[in-house]
VMD Tcl script that draws the C-alpha trace (Angstrom):
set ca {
  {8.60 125.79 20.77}
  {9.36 129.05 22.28}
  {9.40 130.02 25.95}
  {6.49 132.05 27.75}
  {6.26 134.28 30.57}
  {3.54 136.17 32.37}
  {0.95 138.63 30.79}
  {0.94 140.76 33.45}
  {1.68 140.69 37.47}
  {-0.19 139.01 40.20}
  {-0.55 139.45 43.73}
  {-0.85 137.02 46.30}
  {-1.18 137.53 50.19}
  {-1.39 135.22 53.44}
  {0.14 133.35 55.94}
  {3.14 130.58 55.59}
  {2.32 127.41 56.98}
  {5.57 127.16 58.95}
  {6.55 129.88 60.25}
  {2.76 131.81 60.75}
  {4.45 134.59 58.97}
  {2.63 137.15 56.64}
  {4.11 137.63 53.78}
  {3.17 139.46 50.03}
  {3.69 138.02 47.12}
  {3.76 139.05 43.70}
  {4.86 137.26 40.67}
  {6.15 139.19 37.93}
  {6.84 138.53 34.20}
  {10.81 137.95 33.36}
  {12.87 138.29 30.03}
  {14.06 135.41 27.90}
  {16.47 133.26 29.29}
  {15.58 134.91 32.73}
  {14.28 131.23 34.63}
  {12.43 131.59 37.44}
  {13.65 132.98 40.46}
  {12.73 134.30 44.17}
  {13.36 137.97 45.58}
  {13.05 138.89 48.92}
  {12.36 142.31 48.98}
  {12.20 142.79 52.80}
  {15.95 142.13 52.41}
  {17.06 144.63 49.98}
  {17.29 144.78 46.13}
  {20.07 142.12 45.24}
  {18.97 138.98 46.74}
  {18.05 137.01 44.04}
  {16.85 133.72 44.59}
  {17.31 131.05 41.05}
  {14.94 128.11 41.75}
  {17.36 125.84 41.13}
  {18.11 122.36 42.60}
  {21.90 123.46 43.91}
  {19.86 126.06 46.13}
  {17.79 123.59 48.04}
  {19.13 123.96 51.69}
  {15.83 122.20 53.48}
  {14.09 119.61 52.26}
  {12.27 118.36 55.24}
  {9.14 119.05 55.31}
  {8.88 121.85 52.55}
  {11.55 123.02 49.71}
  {13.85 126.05 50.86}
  {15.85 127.58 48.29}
  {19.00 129.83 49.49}
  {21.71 131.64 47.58}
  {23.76 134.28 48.43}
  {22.59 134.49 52.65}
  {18.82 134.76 51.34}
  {16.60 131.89 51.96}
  {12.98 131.13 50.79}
  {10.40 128.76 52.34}
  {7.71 126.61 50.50}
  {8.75 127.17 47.17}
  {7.14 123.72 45.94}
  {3.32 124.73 45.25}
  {4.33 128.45 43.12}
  {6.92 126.22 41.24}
  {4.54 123.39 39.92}
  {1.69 125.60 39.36}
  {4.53 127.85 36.94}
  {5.42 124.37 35.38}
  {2.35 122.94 35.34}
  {1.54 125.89 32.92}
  {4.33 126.25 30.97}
  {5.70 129.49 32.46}
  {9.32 129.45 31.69}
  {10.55 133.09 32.49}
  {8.56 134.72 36.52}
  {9.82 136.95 39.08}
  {8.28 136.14 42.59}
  {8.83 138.86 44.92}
  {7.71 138.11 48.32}
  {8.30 140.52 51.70}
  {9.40 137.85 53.99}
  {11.10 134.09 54.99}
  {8.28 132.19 53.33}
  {5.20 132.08 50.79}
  {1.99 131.97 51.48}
  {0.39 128.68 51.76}
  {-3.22 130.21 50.57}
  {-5.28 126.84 50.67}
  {-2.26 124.53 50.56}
  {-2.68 124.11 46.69}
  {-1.33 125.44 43.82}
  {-5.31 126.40 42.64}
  {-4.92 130.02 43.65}
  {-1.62 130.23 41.48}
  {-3.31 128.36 38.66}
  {-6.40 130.11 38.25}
  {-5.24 133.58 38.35}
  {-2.02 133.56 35.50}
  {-4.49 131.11 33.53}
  {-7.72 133.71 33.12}
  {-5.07 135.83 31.01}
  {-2.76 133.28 29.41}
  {0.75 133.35 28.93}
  {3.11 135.78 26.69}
  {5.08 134.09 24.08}
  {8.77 134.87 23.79}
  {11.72 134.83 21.21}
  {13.68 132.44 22.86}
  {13.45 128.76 21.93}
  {12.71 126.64 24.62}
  {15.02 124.28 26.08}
  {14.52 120.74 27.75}
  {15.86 118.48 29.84}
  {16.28 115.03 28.21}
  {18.25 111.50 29.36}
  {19.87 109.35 27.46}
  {19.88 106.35 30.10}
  {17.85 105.25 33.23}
  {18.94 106.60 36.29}
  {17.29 105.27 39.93}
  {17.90 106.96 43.18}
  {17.44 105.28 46.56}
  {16.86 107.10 49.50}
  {19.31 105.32 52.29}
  {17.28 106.08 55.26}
  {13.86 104.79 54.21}
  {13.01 102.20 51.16}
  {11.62 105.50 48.64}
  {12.73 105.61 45.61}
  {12.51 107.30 42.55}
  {13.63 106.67 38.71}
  {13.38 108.13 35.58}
  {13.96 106.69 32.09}
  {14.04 108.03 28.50}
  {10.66 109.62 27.00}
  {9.84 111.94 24.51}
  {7.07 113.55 27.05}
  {6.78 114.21 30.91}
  {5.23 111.21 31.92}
  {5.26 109.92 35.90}
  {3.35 107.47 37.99}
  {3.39 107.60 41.76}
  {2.87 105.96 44.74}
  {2.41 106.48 48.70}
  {2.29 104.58 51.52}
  {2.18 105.63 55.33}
  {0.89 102.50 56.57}
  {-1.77 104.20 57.26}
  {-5.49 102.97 57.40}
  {-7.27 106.54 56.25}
  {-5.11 107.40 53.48}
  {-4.25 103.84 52.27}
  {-2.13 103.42 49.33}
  {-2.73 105.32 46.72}
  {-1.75 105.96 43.27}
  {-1.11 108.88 40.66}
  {-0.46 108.98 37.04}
  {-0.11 111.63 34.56}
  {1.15 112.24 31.22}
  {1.19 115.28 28.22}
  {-2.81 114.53 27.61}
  {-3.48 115.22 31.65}
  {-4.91 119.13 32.51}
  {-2.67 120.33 35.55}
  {-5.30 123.26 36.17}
  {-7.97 120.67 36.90}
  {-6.28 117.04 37.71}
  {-3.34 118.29 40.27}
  {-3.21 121.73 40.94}
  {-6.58 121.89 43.13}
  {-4.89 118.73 45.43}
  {-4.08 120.31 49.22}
  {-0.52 119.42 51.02}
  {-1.98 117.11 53.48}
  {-0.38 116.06 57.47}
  {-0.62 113.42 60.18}
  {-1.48 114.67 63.42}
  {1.22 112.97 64.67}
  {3.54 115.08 62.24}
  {1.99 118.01 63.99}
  {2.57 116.95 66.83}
  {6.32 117.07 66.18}
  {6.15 120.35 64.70}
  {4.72 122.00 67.44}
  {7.15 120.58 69.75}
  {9.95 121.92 67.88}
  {8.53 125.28 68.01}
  {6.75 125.39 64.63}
  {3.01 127.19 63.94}
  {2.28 124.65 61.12}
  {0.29 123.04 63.96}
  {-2.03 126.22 65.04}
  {-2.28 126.85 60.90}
  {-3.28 123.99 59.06}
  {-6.65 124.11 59.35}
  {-6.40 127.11 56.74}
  {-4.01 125.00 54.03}
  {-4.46 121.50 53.82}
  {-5.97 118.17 55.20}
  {-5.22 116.68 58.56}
  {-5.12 113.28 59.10}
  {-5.00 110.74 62.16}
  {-8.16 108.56 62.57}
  {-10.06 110.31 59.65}
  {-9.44 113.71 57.99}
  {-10.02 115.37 61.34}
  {-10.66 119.18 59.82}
  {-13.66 116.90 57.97}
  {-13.24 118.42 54.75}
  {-14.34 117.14 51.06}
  {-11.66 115.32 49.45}
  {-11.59 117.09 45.77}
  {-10.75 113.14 44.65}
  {-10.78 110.18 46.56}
  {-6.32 110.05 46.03}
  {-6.23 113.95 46.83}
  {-3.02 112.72 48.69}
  {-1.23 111.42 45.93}
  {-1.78 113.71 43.70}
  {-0.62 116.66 46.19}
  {2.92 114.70 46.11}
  {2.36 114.37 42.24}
  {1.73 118.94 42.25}
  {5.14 118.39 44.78}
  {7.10 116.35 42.56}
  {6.74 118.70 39.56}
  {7.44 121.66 41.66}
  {10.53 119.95 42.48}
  {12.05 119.10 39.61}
  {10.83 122.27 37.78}
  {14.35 122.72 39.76}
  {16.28 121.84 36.99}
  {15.90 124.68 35.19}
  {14.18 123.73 31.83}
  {11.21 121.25 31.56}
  {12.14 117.67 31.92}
  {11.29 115.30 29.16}
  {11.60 111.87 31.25}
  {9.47 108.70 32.56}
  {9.23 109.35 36.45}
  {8.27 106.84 38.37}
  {8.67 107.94 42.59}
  {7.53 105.39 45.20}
  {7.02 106.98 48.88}
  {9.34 110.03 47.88}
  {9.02 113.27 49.02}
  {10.83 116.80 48.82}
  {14.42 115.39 50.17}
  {13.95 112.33 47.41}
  {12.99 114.56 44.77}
  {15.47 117.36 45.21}
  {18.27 115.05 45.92}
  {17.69 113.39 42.18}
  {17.00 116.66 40.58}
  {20.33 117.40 41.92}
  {22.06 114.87 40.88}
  {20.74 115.26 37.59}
  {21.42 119.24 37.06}
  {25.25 118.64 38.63}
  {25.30 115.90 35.83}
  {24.17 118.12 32.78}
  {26.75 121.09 33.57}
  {29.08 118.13 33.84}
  {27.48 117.64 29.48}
  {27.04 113.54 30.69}
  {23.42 113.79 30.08}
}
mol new
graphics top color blue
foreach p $ca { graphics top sphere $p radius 0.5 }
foreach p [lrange $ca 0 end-1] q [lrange $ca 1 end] { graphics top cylinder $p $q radius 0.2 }
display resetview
């Protein structure tokens, strides 16, 4: 199988969710070999950005990538809707700290490098494979997250914020699962008291969210339609591919992540790519 890229370019335009910023966006095709990586152009031309897993510098609340002094916010959603297609080789361009949360999805991604379909290169493609079962444990909170030998992506998740709305809820996917249809419509969803938080540590995520993704507290309190009744789940499920898509190369692994989020899943995929320049995988 040989690695793909973009037809053509795409632009994208809107607010990020954390910092209220406006920002344009444009992703790009890239040569062979090229990855995927970020470039802030408000900064000058050599800031290149490699989505990577040893650039994650935040993983609180969204993935940050930084390399070099130059730093990009909300990476996750572009990244798994890239994956979730197959796009091995993309330049995203984008004129300030963060990208634009559009509807807090990876849809808008999705739907506008899929009407054209993707360029096939020369290069073979390459792929992330394990030999042996590795488990990380998160030591603040009881999330986990594991991954064994497969000879597909396959992953099965599960959250739980003891809460009464949201419940606990389940996602599985494997090779025969559409990501255009099944994951990438699913919204980044908050709790109010999350918000709450934010706010008071100076953040516009609060003032914004109404515009990208589900609030939650007694009910979904910007009353929207759920597009499936585990919208939630599956959002971490678009998150979790996003992340890992941090290795590099397509990962060919059983995931199975219970109440992880960015920090659990970059922290692995860490570990992991530290562990294959070290040849051990």
């Amino acid at each position: 199988m040989r690695e793909h890229t973009l037809k053509k370019s795409y632009e994208f335009r809107g607010k990020g969710l954390h910092t209220g910023a406006f920002a344009n966006m444009t992703i790009s095709p890239a040569p062979d070999g090229y990855g995927i990586r970020f470039r802030r152009t408000d900064l000058g031309k050599d800031n290149e950005i490699r989505a990577l897993a040893c650039n994650v510098c935040d993983a609180a609340f969204n993935t940050s990538l930084e390399e070099n002094g130059a730093k990009v916010m909300l990476v996750e959603h572009v990244l798994s809707a890239l994956s979730g297609l197959g796009v091995d080789n993309a330049l995203i361009a984008v004129d300030n700290l963060e990208i634009p949360v559009l509807d807090g999805s990876a849809r808008p991604f999705v739907e506008a490098i899929a009407s054209d379909g993707l360029q096939e290169q020369q290069k073979e493609r390459r792929f992330v494979r394990i030999d042996k079962s590795f488990t990380y444990r998160d030591d603040r909170t009881d999330a986990w997250i594991s991954l064994e030998p497969c000879e597909s992506f396959e992953a099965s998740l599960t959250i739980d914020f003891n809460s009464q709305v949201v419940g606990v809820q389940t996602c599985d996917i494997d090779s025969s699962t559409d990501y255009a249809s099944q994951i990438a419509p699913c919204r980044t969803f908050c709790f109010f008291s999350q918000l709450e938080q934010l706010a008071a540590a100076g953040q516009r995520v609060a003032r914004l969210f109404n515009a990208g993704g589900i609030k939650v507290r007694r009910g979904y309190l910007n009353n929207v339609d759920l597009h499936f009744r585990n919208e939630c789940a599956r959002h971490k499920m678009l998150d979790l591919i996003g992340d890992f898509s941090l290795l590099g190369a397509p990962l060919k692994a059983r995931v199975t992540a219970y109440k992880t989020g960015h920090r659990v899943n970059t922290a692995a995929a860490n570990i992991l790519l530290k562990q294959l320049s070290q040849d051990t995988i």
